[in-house]
N, C-alpha and C positions, 0 to 999 in steps of 0.2 A: 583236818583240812577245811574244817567247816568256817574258816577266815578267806578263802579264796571268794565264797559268795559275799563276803561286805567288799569284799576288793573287788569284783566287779559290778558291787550297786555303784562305789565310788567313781570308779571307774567311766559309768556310764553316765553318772550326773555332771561329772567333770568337762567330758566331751560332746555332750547335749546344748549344754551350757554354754560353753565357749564358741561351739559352732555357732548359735544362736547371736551370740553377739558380736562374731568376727562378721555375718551374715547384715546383722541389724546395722555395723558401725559403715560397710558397703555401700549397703541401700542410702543412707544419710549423706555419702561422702558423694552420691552421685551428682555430677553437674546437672541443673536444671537452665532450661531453657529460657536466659536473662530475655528483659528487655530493652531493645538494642538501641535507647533511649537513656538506660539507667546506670552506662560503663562512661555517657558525656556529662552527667551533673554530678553534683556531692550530696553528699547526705544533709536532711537536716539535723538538727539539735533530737527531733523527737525522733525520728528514723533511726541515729546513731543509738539514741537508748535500747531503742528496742531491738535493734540489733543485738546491742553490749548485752542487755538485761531483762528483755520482755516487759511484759506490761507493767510489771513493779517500777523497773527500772524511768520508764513514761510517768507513772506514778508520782515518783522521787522529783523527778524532772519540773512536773507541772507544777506542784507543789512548791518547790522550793523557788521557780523563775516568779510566780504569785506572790510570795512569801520576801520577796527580796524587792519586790515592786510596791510593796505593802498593802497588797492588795490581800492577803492573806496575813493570817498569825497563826505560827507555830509555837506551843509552848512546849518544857523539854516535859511537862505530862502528860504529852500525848493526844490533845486536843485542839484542836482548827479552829481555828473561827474566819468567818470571811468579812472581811471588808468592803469591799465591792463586788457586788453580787453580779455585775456585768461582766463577763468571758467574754476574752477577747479572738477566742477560736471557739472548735466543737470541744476538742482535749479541756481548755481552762471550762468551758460552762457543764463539760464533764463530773470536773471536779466538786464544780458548785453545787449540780446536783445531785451527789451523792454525799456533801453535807448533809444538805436538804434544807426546809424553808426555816428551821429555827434559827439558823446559821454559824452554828456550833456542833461538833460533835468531834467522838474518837477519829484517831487516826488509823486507827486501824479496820474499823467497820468502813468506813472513806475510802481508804485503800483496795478492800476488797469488792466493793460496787464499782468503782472506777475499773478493774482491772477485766471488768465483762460489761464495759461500758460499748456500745456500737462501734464508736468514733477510734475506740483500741484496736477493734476485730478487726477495724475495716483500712487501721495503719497496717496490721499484720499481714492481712490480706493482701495489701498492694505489694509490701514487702514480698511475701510471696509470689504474688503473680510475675514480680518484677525480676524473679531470679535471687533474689539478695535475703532472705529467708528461709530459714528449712520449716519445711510443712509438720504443721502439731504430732502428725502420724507417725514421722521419723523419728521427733527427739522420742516419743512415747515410748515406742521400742526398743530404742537403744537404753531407755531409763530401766526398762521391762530385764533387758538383756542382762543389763551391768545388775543390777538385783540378782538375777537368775544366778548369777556367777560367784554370788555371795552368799546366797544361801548354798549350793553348789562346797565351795569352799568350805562351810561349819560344819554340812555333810559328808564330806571326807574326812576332818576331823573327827567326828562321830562315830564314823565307821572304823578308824584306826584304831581308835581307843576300843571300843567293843570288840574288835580282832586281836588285838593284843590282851586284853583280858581273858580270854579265850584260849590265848599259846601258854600251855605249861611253862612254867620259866626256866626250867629244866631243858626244855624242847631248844629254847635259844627265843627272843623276839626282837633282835636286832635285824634279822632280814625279811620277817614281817613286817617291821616298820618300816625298811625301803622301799617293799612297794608300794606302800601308800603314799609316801613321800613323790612319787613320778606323778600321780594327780592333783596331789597337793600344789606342786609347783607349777602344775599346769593352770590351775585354775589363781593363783597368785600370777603370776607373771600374765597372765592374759587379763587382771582386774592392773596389773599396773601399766600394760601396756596402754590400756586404755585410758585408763588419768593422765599418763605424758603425752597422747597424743589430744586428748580433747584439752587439757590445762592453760595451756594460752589462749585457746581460741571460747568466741560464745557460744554455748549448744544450739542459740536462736537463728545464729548468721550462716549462709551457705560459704563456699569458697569464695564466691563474687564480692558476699558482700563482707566477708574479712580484709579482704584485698580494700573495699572502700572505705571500712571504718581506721584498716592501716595507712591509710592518707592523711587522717584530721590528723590536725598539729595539736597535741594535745599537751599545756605546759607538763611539768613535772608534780607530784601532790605535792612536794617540799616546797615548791616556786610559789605555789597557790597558796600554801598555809601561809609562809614567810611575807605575799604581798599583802592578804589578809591581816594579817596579825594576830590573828585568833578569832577577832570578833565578827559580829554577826556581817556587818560592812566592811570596816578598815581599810578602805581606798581598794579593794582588792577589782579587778575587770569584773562586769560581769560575764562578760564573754568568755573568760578565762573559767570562770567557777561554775559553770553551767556547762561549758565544755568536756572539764573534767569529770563532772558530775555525770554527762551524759555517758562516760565511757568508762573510769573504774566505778560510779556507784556512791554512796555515802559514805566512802572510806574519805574521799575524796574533798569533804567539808571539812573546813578549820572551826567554825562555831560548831562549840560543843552541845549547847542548849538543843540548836535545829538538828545535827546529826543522832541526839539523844533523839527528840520528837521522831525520826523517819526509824533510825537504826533500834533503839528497844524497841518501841510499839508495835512495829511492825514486823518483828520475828527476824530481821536478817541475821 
């Protein structure tokens, strides 16, 4: 019977674990206290990103709106150079300065200096205060939780295997395996409940502000590719390509060169 002490270490990691995150996905889900200011305007361009995608996504954003103004160059090696050193906001002279004064560099070092840039904190921030962002605290936790539930999950298989090693085969370990199987599934079905419920939505945007980013008219990425034509212009809107950009991401570019420049280098 010395298999009933891994069945309740499993046991106990399984339901530690998923309370934690049924707890953690609560706390996140709670309504926060909009600004009763921020349910009469829309979003902008840089607002929507960082809803969709956080600071990367702001990132990608400034980046490519520079990059399409030619104020910027993106090569598909991963390296910027600026054209015009003059930013036309805090976000573009963000950009510039975490080039820095050579005026060249990776896009990737770029990226990560921009993304703890003030002018980011302090989009989040508003976002935040505004109701329309979940607070750095919440997503942490619930990242903390969904972890927990996965190592959780490798340790119930560990402990099955080690209990079933343990049962004479003689003895039978077909109804030692079912109990393990009851935390097994507990800890599965609570890491997938949790991906069908966060899957459509951004981990960055509260309820408020899902409801705003489901407002922008956002073309289709086929409509985008197709008006583009593939290339880096091709009559395509910019409003269109920037839009999209702000809300699925780099999937959402039809040049291949610039999506290589943001999408390899930068680890998406």
């Amino acid at each position: 019977m010395l298999w009933v002490l891994f069945l309740l270490v499993a046991w106990g990691a399984a339901i530690v674990s998923c309370t934690r995150l049924c707890l953690a996905a609560v706390a996140a889900a709670q309504p926060m206290e909009p600004d009763p200011a921020a349910d009469g305007k829309g979003l902008s361009l840089y607002e929507a990103a960082f809803l969709s995608g956080g600071p990367r996504r702001v990132g990608d954003l400034a980046l490519v709106t520079m990059c399409r103004e030619r104020r910027l160059l993106l090569a598909h090696t991963g390296w910027v150079t600026v054209v015009d050193p003059e930013g036309r906001d805090e976000l573009e002279r963000s950009v510039i300065t975490a080039i820095g004064p050579e005026g060249q560099a990776l896009v990737r070092p770029v990226r990560a200096a921009f993304a703890t840039a003030a002018p980011v904190r302090a989009l989040g921030d508003r976002l935040v205060a505004a109701g329309l962002a979940v607070p750095a605290s919440a997503r942490t936790n619930v990242a903390v939780a969904v972890r927990q539930v996965r190592a959780a999950c490798a340790l119930v298989l560990a402990m099955a295997v080690t209990a079933l090693l343990l049962v004479p085969p003689a003895a039978g370990r077909g109804p030692v395996a079912s109990w393990f199987m009851l935390p097994l599934l507990l800890t599965v079905s609570c890491l997938l409940i949790a991906r069908v419920e966060a899957h459509p939505y951004s981990p960055w945007a509260s309820p408020a502000g899902q409801q705003l980013l489901g407002r922008i008219d956002v073309p289709p990425r086929r409509t985008v590719a197709q008006r583009s034509g593939g290339g880096p212009d091709g009559g395509a809107d910019d409003a269109d390509v920037l839009t999209a950009l702000a809300v699925h991401g780099t999937v959402a570019l039809s040049d291949r060169a610039l999506r290589a420049a943001l999408k390899t280098h930068w680890g998406h």
